[in-house]
N, C-alpha and C positions, 0 to 999 in steps of 0.2 A: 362423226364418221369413223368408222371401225379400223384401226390400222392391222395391214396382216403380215404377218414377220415371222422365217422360216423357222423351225425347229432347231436350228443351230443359233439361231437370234434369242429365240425364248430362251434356251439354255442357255445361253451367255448369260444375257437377262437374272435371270432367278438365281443364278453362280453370283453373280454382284450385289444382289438383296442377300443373299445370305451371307456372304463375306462382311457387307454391311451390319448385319445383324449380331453376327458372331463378334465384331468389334465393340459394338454396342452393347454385348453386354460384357466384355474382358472390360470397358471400362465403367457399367457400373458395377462390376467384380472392385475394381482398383478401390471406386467413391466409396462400396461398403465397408470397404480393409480398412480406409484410414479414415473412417467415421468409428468403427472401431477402434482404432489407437487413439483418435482425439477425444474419444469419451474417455479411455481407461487414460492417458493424460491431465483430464479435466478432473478427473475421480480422483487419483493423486496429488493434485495441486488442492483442490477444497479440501483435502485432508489434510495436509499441510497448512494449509492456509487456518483450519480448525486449533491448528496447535499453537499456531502466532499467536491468534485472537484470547486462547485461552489464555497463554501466558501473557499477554499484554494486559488483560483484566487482571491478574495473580498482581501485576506491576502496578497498576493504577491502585489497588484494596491496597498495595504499599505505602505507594504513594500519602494517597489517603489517610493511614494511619500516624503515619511522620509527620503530615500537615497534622493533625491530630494532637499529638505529641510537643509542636515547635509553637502551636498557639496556647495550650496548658503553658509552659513554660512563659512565653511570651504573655500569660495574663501574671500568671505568678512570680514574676521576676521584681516587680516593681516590692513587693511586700519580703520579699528574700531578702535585697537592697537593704530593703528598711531595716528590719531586722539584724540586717548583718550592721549595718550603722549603730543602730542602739546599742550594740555589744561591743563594739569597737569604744565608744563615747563611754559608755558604761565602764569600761575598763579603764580609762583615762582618766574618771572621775567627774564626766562633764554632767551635769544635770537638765532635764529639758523639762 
């Protein structure tokens, strides 16, 4: 059933859709702005975040090389030892 409402009704009416409307879109005005700063945000952090990673790799290929380094030593320590013994008895006069 068709309701009928005077010209000063409609115009109120349509003043409130569009009050509504105009609000509706200041805030998806707002939602874009700071969808915009949270990507340029996001953009900034993964490139930081790029610099951690890099340098964390630089640390562990460190790392790595020192382990590297402390197990050479730790195979060849036992023959150094040795070594350093027979020169030490040798000097002494001791014979083996």
């Amino acid at each position: 059933m068709a309701e009928y409402v005077t010209r000063e009704e409609f115009e109120a009416r349509v003043g409130v859709l569009e009050r509504e409307v105009d609000g509706e879109n200041l805030v998806t005005r707002h939602i874009l702005e700071q969808t915009r700063r949270n990507a340029d945000d996001l953009a900034a952090l993964k490139t930081r975040l790029d610099r951690v990673e890099r340098k964390v790799d630089d640390l562990g290929q460190k790392v790595d090389g020192l382990g590297q380094k402390v197990d050479a030593q730790t195979t060849g320590l036992p023959k150094i030892v040795g070594d350093v013994m027979r020169e030490v008895l040798d000097e002494r006069g001791h014979t083996g």
